[in-house]
C-alpha positions in Angstrom: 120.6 79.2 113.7 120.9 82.6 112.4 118.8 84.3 108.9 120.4 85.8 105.9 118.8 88.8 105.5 115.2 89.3 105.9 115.0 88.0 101.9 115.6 84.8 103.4 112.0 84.3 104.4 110.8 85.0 100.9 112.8 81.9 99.3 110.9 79.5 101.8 107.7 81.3 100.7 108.4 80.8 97.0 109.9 77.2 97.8 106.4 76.3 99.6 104.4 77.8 96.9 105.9 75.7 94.6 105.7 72.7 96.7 102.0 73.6 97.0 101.5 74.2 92.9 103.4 70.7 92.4 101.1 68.9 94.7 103.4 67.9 96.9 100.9 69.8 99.5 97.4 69.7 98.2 95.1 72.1 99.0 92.9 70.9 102.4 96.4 69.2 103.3 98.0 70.5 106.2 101.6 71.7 106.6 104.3 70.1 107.7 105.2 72.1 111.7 107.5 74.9 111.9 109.8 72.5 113.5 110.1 70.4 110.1 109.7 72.9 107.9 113.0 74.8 109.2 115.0 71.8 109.6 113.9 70.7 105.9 115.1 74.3 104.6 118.3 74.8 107.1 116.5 78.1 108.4 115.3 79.1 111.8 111.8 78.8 113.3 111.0 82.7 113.2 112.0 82.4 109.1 109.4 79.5 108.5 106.7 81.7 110.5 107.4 84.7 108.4 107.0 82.7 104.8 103.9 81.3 106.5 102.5 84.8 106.7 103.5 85.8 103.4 101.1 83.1 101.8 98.7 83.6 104.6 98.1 87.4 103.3 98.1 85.5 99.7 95.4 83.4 100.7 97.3 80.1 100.1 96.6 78.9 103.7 94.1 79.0 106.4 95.5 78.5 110.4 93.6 78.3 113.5 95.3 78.7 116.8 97.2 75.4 118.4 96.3 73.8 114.5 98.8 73.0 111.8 98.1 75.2 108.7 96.1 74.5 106.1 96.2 74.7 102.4 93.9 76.8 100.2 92.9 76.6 96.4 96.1 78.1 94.4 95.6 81.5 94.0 97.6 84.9 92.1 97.1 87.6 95.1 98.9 90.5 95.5 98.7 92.0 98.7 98.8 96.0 99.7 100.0 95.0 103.0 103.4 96.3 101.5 105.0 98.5 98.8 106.2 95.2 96.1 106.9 96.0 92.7 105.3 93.7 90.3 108.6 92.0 89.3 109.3 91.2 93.3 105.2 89.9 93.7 105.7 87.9 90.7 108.7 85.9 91.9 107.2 85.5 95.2 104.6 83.5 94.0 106.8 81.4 91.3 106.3 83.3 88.5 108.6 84.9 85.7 108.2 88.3 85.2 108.8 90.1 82.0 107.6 93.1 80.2 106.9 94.4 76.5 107.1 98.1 75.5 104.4 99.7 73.3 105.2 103.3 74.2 108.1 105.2 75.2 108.0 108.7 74.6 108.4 112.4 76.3 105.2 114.0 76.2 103.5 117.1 77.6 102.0 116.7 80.9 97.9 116.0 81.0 95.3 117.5 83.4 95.7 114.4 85.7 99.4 113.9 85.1 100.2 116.9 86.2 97.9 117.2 89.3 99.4 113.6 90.2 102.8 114.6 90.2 103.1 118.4 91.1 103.3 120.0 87.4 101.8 121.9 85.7 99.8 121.3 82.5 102.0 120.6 79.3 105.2 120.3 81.5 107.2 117.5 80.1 106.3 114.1 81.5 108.3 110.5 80.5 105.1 108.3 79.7 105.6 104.3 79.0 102.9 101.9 78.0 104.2 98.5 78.7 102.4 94.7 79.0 103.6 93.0 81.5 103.6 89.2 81.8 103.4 86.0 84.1 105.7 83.2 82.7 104.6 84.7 79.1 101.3 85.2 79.5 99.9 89.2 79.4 98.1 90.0 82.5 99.0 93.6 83.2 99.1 96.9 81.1 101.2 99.8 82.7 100.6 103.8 81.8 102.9 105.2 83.7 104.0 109.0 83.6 106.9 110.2 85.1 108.8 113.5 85.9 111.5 114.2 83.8 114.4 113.8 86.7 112.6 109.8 87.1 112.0 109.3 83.5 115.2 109.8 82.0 116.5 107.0 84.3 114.4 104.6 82.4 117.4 104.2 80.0 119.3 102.3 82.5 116.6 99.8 82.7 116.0 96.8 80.7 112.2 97.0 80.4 111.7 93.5 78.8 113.0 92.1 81.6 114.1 94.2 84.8 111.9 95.7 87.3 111.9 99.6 87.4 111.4 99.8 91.1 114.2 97.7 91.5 116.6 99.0 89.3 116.0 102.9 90.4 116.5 101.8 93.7 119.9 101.7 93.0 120.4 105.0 91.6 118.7 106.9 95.0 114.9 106.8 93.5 113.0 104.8 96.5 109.8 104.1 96.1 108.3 104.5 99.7 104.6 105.4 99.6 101.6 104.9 97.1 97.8 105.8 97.0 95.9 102.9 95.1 92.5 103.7 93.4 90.9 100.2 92.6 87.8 100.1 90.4 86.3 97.8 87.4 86.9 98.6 83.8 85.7 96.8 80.2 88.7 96.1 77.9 88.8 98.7 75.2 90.0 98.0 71.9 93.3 98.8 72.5 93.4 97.2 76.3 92.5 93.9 74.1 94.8 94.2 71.6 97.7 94.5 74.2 96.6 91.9 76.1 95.5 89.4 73.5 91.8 89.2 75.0 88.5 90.5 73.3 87.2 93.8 73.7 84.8 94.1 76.7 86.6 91.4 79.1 86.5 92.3 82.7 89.5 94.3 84.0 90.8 95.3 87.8 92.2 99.1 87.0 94.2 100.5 89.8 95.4 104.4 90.2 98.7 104.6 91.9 100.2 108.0 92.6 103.9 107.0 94.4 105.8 109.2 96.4 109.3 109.3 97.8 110.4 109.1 101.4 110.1 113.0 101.1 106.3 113.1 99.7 107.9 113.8 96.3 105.8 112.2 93.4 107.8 109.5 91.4 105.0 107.9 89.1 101.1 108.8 88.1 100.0 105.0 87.1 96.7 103.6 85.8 97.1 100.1 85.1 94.6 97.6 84.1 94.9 93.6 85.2 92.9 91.0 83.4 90.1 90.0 86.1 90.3 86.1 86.2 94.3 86.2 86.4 95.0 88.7 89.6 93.2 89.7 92.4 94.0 91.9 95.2 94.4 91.9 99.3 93.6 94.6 101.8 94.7 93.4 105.4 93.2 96.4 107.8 93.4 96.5 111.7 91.5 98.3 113.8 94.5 99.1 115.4 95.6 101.2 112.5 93.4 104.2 113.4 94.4 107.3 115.1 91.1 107.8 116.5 91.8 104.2 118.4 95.3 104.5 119.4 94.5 107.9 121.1 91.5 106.7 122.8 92.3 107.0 126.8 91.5 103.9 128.3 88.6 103.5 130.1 88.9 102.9 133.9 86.3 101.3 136.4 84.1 103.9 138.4 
């Protein structure tokens, strides 16, 4: 039995997520076996494993070696472990995405704008202030500046309802690395007003400065989640850092 594409794995994730969110698996229930799993969804073995990661890194499931896996509290995760635009995180999980525009305007380039992306001060940026939303509900405020040659593609994109990741994908504009910043923040009065929350609620505010596969910047973003709605996951390795992978080995006297 052979995959469709390496998307395939993320249908059985969003299929099991809604299993999971249906009760049809509640939480400190364990999993059916790779072995059922892939003959319920007419995939292979390898597919199932894959989804099982995905909501692994979500924190949907605990495993233990030689035990079936079991299921954790719903939760709305997004993980770093990968470059996902919000549209792609939100389908993942069984969510709609959508978006509202509040701003959309070419403006001159601010002190951190234009350190973020390679201009220089009062250089023409694209900037765009828009909500986005979890099956209707406002979770997420984007300020996003762009570089004029990014920007103007935003007029190919349906912002209500399209992802721009996705959709500038297809015009040559990838979207390969990003720096996150991730502190606390109080909802301002304007942060509440966009969001439909009162002033002073908690927020998650990320930084994200994304590059191209070149190191060209793309985006200078500060958005700001609503605390009790997303969280985030880091998944490190020891393995990751130079200083371990160029350690000699050690050898016996």
């Amino acid at each position: 039995m052979t995959d469709q594409g390496d998307a395939l794995y993320l249908d059985v994730a969003v299929r099991l997520r809604k299993a999971i969110a249906d009760g049809v698996f509640p939480p400190g229930s364990r999993l059916p076996s790779e072995h059922v799993l892939a003959q319920e969804y007419g995939v292979s073995r390898n597919t199932v494993r894959r989804a099982m990661e995905v909501l692994r890194e979500d924190g949907l499931m605990a495993s233990q070696q030689g035990a079936r896996r079991t299921v954790l509290a719903l939760p709305r995760l997004q993980s770093f472990g990968e470059l996902r635009s919000f549209s792609r995180w939100a389908r993942s999980i069984g969510e709609v995405p959508s978006g509202r525009v509040d701003v959309l305007e070419r403006r001159p380039a601010d002190l951190a704008q234009a350190h973020a992306l390679g201009l220089r001060p009062g250089d023409p940026v694209v900037y765009l202030v828009r909500v986005r939303l979890l099956t209707g509900v406002p979770v997420m405020i984007e300020r996003t500046a762009y570089p004029e040659r990014v920007g103007a593609l935003l007029s190919l994109v349906d912002l209500e309802r399209e992802s721009i990741c996705e959709r500038l994908e297809e015009h040559g504009i990838a979207f390969a690395h990003a720096e996150h910043t991730i502190d606390a923040a109080g909802a301002d009065a304007e942060d509440a007003r966009l969001l439909e929350i009162p002033a002073g609620t908690a927020l998650l505010r990320e930084r994200r400065r994304s590059t191209d596969h070149q190191g060209r910047p793309l985006e200078w973003s500060q958005d700001r989640y609503v605390g009790d709605a997303v969280a985030f996951t880091i998944r490190n390795s020891v393995a990751a850092s130079p200083l371990v992978r160029d350690r000699p080995p050690v050898t016996g006297k």
